[in-house]
C-alpha positions as CSV (number, residue, x, y, z in Angstrom):
1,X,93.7,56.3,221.5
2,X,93.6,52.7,220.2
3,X,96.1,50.9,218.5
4,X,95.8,50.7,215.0
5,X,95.0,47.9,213.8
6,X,96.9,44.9,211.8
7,X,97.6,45.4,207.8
8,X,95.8,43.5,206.4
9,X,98.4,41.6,203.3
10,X,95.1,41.8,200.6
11,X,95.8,45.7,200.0
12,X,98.3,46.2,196.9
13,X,98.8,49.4,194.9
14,X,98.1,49.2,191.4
15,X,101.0,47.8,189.0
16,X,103.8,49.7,188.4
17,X,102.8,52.4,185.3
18,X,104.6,55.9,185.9
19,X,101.2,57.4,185.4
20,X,99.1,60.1,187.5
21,X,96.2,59.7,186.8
22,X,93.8,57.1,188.3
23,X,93.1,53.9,186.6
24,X,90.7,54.1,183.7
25,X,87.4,51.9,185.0
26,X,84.6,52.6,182.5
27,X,85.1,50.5,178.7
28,X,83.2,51.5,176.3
29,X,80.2,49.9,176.4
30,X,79.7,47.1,174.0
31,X,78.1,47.6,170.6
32,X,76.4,45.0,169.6
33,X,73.0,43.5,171.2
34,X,73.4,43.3,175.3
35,X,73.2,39.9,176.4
36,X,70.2,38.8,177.7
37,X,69.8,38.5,181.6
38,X,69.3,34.9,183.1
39,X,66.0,33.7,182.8
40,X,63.2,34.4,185.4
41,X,62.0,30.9,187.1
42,X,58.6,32.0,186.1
43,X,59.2,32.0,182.4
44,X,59.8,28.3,182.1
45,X,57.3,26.2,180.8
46,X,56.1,23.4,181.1
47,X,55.5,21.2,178.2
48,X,52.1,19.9,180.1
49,X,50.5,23.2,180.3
50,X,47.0,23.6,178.8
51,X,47.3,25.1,175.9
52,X,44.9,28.0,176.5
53,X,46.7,28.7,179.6
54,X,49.7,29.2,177.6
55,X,47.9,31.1,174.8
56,X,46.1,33.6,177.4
57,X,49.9,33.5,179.1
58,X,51.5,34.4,176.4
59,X,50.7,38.2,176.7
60,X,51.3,38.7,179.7
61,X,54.9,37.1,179.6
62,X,55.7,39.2,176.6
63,X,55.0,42.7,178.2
64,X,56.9,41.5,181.2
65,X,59.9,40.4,179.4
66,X,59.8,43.7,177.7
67,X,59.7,45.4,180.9
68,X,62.5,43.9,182.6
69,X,64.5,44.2,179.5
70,X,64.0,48.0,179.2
71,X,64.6,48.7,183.2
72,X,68.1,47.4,182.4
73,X,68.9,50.3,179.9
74,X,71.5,53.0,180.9
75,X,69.9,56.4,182.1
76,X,71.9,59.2,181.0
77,X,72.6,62.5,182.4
78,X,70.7,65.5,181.1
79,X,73.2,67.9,179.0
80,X,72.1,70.9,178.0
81,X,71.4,69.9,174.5
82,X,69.2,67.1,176.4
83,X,67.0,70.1,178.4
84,X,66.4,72.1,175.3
85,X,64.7,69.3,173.9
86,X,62.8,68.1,177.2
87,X,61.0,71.5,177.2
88,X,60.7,71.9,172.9
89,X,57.3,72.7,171.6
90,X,57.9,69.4,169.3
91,X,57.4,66.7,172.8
92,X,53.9,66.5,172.3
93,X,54.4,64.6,169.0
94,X,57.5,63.2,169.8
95,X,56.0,61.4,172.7
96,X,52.8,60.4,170.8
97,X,55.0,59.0,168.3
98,X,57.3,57.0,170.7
99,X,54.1,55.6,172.5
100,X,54.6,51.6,171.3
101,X,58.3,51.6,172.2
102,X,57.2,53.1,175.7
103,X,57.9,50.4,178.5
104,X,55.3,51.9,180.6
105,X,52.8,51.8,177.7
106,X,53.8,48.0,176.6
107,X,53.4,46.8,180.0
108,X,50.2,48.0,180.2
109,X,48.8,45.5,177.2
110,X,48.0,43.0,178.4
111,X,45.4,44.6,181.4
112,X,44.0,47.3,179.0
113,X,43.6,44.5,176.2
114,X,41.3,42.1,178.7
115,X,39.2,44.9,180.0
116,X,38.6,46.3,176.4
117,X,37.5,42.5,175.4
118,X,35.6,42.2,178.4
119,X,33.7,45.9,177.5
120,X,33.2,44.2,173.8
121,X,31.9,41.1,175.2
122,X,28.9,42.9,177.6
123,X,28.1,45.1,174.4
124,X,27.6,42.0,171.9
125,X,25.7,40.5,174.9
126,X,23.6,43.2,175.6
127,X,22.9,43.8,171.8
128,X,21.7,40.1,171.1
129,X,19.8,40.3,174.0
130,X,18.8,43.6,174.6
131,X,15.4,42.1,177.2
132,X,18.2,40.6,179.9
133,X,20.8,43.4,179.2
134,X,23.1,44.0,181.7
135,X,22.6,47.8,183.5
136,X,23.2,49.8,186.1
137,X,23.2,53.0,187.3
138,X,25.9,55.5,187.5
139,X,25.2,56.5,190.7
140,X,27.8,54.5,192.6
141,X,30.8,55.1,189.7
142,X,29.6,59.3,190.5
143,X,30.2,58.7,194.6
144,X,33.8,55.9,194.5
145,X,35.6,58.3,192.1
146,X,36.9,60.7,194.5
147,X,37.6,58.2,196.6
148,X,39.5,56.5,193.2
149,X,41.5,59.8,192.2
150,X,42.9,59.8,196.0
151,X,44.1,56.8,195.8
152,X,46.0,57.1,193.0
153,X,47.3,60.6,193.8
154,X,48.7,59.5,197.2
155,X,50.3,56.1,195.8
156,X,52.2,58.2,193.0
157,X,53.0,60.2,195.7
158,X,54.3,58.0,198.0
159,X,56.3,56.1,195.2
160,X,57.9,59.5,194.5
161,X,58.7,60.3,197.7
162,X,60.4,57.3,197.5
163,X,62.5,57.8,194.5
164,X,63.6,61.4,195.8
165,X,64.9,59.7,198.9
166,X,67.1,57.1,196.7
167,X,68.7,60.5,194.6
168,X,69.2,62.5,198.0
169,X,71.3,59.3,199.4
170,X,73.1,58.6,196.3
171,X,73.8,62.3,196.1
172,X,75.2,62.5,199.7
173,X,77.5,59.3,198.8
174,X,79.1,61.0,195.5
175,X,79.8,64.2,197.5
176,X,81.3,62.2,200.2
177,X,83.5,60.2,197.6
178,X,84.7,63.3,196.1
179,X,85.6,65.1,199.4
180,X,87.3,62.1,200.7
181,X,89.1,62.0,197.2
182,X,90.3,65.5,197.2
183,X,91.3,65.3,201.0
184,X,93.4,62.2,199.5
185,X,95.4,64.0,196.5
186,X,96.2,66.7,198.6
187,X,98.1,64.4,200.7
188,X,101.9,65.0,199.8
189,X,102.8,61.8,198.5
190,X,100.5,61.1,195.6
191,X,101.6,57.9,194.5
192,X,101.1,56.3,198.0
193,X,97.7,57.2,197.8
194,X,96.7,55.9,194.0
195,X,95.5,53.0,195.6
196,X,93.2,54.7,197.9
197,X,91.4,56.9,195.2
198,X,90.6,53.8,193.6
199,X,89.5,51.7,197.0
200,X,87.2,55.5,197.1
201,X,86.2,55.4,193.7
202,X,85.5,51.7,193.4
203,X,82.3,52.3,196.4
204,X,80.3,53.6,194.4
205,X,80.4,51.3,191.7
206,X,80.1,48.3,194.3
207,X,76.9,50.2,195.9
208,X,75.6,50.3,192.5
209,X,75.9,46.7,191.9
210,X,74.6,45.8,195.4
211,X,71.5,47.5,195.1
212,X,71.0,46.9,191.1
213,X,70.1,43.2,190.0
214,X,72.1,42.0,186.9
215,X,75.3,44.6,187.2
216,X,78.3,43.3,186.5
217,X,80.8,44.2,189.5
218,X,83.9,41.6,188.3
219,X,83.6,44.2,184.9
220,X,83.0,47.1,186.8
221,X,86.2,47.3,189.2
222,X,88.3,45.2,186.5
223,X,90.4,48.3,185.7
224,X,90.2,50.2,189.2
225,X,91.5,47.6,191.7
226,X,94.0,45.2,191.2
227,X,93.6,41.3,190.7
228,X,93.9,40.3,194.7
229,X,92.0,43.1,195.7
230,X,89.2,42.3,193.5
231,X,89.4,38.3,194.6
232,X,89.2,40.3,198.5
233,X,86.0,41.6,197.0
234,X,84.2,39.1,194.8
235,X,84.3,36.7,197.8
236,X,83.2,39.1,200.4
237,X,79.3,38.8,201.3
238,X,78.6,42.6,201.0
239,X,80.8,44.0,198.9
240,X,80.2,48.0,199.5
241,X,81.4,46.8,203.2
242,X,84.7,45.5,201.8
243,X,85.3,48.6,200.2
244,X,84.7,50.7,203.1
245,X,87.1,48.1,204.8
246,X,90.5,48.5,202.3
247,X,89.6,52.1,202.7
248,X,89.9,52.4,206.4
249,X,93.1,50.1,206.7
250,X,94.9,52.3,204.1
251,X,94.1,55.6,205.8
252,X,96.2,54.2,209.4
253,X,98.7,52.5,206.8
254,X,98.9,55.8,205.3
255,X,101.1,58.4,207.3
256,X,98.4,61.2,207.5
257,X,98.1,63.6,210.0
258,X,96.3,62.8,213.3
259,X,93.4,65.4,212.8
260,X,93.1,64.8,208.7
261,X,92.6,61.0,209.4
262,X,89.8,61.7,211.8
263,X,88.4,63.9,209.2
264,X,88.3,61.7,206.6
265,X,87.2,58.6,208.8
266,X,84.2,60.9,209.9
267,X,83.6,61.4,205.5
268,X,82.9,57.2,206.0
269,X,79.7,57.6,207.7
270,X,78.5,59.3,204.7
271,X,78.9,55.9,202.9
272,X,77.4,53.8,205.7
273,X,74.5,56.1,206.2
274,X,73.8,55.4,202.2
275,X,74.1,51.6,202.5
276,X,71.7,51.6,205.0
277,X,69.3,53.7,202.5
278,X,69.3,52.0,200.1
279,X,69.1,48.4,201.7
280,X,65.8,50.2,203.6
281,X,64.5,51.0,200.0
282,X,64.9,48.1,197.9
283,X,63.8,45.6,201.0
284,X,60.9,47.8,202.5
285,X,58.3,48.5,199.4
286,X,55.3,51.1,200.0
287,X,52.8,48.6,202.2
288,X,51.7,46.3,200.0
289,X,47.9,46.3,201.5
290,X,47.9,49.7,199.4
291,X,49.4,48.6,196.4
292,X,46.8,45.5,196.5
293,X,43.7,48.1,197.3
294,X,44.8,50.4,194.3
295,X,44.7,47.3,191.8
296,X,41.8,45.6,193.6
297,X,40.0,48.9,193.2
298,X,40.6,49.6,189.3
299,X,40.0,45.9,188.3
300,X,36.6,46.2,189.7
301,X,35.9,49.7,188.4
302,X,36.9,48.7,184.6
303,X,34.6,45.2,184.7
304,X,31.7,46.9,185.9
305,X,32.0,50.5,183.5
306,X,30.9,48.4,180.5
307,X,28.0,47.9,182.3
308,X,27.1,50.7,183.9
309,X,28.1,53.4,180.8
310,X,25.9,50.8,178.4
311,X,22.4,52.5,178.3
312,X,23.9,56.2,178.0
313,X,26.6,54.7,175.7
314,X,25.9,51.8,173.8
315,X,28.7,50.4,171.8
316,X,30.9,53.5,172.7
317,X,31.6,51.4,176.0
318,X,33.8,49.7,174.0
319,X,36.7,52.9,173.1
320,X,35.4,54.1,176.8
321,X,36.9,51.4,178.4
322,X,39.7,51.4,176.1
323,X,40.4,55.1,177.3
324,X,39.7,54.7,180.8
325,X,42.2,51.3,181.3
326,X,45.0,53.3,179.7
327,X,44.8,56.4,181.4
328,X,44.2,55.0,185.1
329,X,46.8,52.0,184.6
330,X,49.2,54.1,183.1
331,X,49.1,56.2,186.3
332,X,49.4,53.1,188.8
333,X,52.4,51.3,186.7
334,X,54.1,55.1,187.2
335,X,54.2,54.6,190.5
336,X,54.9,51.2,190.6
337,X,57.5,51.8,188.6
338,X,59.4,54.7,190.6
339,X,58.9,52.7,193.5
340,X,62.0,51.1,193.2
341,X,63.7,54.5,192.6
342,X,67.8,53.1,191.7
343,X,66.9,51.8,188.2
344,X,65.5,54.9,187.3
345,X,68.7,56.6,188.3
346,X,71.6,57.2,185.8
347,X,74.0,55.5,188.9
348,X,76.5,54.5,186.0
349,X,76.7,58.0,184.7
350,X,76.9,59.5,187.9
351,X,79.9,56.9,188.7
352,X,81.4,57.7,185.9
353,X,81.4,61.9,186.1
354,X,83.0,61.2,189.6
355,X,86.3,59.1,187.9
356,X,86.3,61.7,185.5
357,X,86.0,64.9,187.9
358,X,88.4,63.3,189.7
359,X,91.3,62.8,187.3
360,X,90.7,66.3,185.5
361,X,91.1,67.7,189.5
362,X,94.5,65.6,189.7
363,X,95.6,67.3,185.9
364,X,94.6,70.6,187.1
365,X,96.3,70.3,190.5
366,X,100.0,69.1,188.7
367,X,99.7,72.1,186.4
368,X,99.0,74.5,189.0
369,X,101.5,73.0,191.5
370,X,104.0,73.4,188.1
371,X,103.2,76.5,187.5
372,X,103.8,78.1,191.3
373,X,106.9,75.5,191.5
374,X,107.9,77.7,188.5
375,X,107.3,81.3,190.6
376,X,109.0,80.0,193.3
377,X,112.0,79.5,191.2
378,X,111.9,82.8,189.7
379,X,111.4,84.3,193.3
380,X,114.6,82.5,194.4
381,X,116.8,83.8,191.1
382,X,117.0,87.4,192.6
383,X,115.2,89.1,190.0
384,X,113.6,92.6,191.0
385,X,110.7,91.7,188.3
386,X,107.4,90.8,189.6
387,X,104.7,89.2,187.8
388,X,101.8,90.0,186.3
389,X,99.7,88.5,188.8
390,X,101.8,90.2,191.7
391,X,103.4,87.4,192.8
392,X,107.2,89.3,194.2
393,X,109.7,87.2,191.9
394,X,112.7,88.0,194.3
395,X,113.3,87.9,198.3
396,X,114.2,91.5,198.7
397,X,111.1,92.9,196.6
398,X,109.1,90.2,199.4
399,X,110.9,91.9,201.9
400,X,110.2,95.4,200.6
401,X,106.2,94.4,200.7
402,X,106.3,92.8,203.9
């Protein structure tokens, strides 16, 4: 068996506070306005631009900064309260009515707002000069959608399959943090191992922040390691790493036993394996020759309906297009959107539920280790009493069922 190997000086139990209970990580969050994220490179401008440019640009930067704004928010977890009204015969409307605060719908504006211009422009034009109108027949549009409808059904697909892969890892790495934490607090000296709950606690909160743009870690682990352990892991190039790290020096600093160490080690390839996940999602997009087909294919189909619905439609070509763009858009910023599956995820609440399970587990496991200490006690007194649950509360009424 090899040697285990040096401490390393960075790993410190939390100050001194006689308390059980782990340390508290999640603040509340704050209630004023969140501050806004750094600015993208993209949204500077340049006091040279054209003008026009930056009119026609103007749009476009709007719906994005709404977007990326939005993708920030907080998911929560569903409740029961939050199911009954998922499935309430009232969603209809309340989604209708929620339809301009949508970030899918406002980052659709500017795309749908061009092609419905566009569709206006070929009817004026074909109105004022109805001898050179521009026609077509429908023909082709009858043959390419099939082939339209696959595409769009096998990229939401794919960009689904996606995000169920990001849940199933981050599921396997909360179960795997709340085994290994359980194996901990049954260890029998539960103050030497407050600092490894939090060192198992803190990973997923650091895998969040690795995989999430704009998280805070430093505010994050503030209140679950302490000050040099947090330097150890503000300086370290991936952090989730480091964390696996302090949690693998503390188990051989640790006196467990033999076999209980290997068992818990083994619960560490559950947090490797989810690293490796999630780097694989967020680096590796669905090929993006398909993502550029699928756009490619409904820019052309919306700047050529106008013309081909014209003699059938006339001036309806206008709400047509309106109709069409927003539908078939809407469907390819879906799955462009649960392509990157981790903001979509309520990581923060799932984080937090894990702290929280974890601490109610250690309350419940001092009361019940309390309340047997207490039948032992009686059991030792020599009364011929037994309890109500059948526990023998002396030796010679044990002896007498044995």
């Amino acid at each position: 068996m090899a040697a285990p190997p040096r401490p390393i000086p960075s790993i410190h139990r939390q100050p001194a506070k006689p308390s059980n209970h782990v340390a508290r990580c999640f603040p509340d969050p704050p209630k004023g306005p969140s501050a806004p994220g750094p600015a993208s490179s993209t949204s500077t401008t340049n006091t040279n631009t054209n003008p026009l440019l930056s009119l026609l640009s103007a749009v476009p930067d709007w719906a994005d900064a709404v977007s990326e704004r939005r993708i920030r928010d907080r998911r929560p977890l569903y409740t029961h309260a939050d199911w009954r009204e998922h499935r309430s015969s009232r969603r209809h409307l309340r989604h209708l009515l929620s339809s301009l605060t949508s970030r899918v719908i406002l980052s659709l504006a500017p795309p749908v707002s061009a092609f419905t211009a566009f569709a206006a422009a070929i009817a004026t034009y074909n109105t004022l000069l109805p001898a050179y109108a521009l026609t077509a027949s429908s023909l082709p549009y009858q043959l390419t959608a099939p082939a339209l409808a696959l595409l769009l059904v096998f990229r939401t697909e794919a960009s689904y399959a996606r995000f169920d892969e990001g849940r199933k890892a981050w599921m396997r790495v909360i179960a795997a943090a709340a085994d290994l934490a359980g194996m901990a607090m049954r260890h029998h000296n539960p103050p030497a191992t407050r600092a490894l709950l939090n060192y198992i606690l803190a990973f997923p909160l650091a895998l969040k922040c690795h995989i999430i743009c704009h998280s805070d870690i430093k505010r994050d682990l503030q209140g679950l390691l302490s000050e040099d352990d947090l330097n150890v892991v503000l300086r370290s190039k991936h952090r989730p790493r480091c964390i696996i790290e302090f949690i693998s020096q503390s188990l051989y600093m640790l006196d467990f036993d033999e076999n209980k160490r290997n068992i818990m080690e083994s619960k560490l390839s559950c947090f490797l394996e989810g690293i490796s996940v999630c780097e694989q999602l967020i680096g590796i997009p669905i090929p993006l020759s398909y993502t550029r087909l699928t756009s490619r294919f409904l820019v052309l189909w919306h700047l050529t309906l106008p013309v081909i619905l014209w003699d059938e439609c006339k001036w309806i070509v206008v709400p047509a297009t309106f109709i069409s763009a927003a539908s078939l858009f809407c469907i390819e910023e879906v799955g462009v959107l649960i392509e990157e599956p981790f903001p979509m995820l309520a990581l923060d609440e799932l984080c937090k539920q894990l702290h929280d399970s974890t601490q109610d587990v250690m309350s419940v496991q001092n009361l019940v280790h309390n309340r047997l200490a207490a039948k032992t006690k009686d059991q030792d007194s020599g009364s011929m009493r037994c309890s109500d649950n059948g526990w023998p509360s002396s030796k010679s009424e044990q002896a007498k069922i044995d």
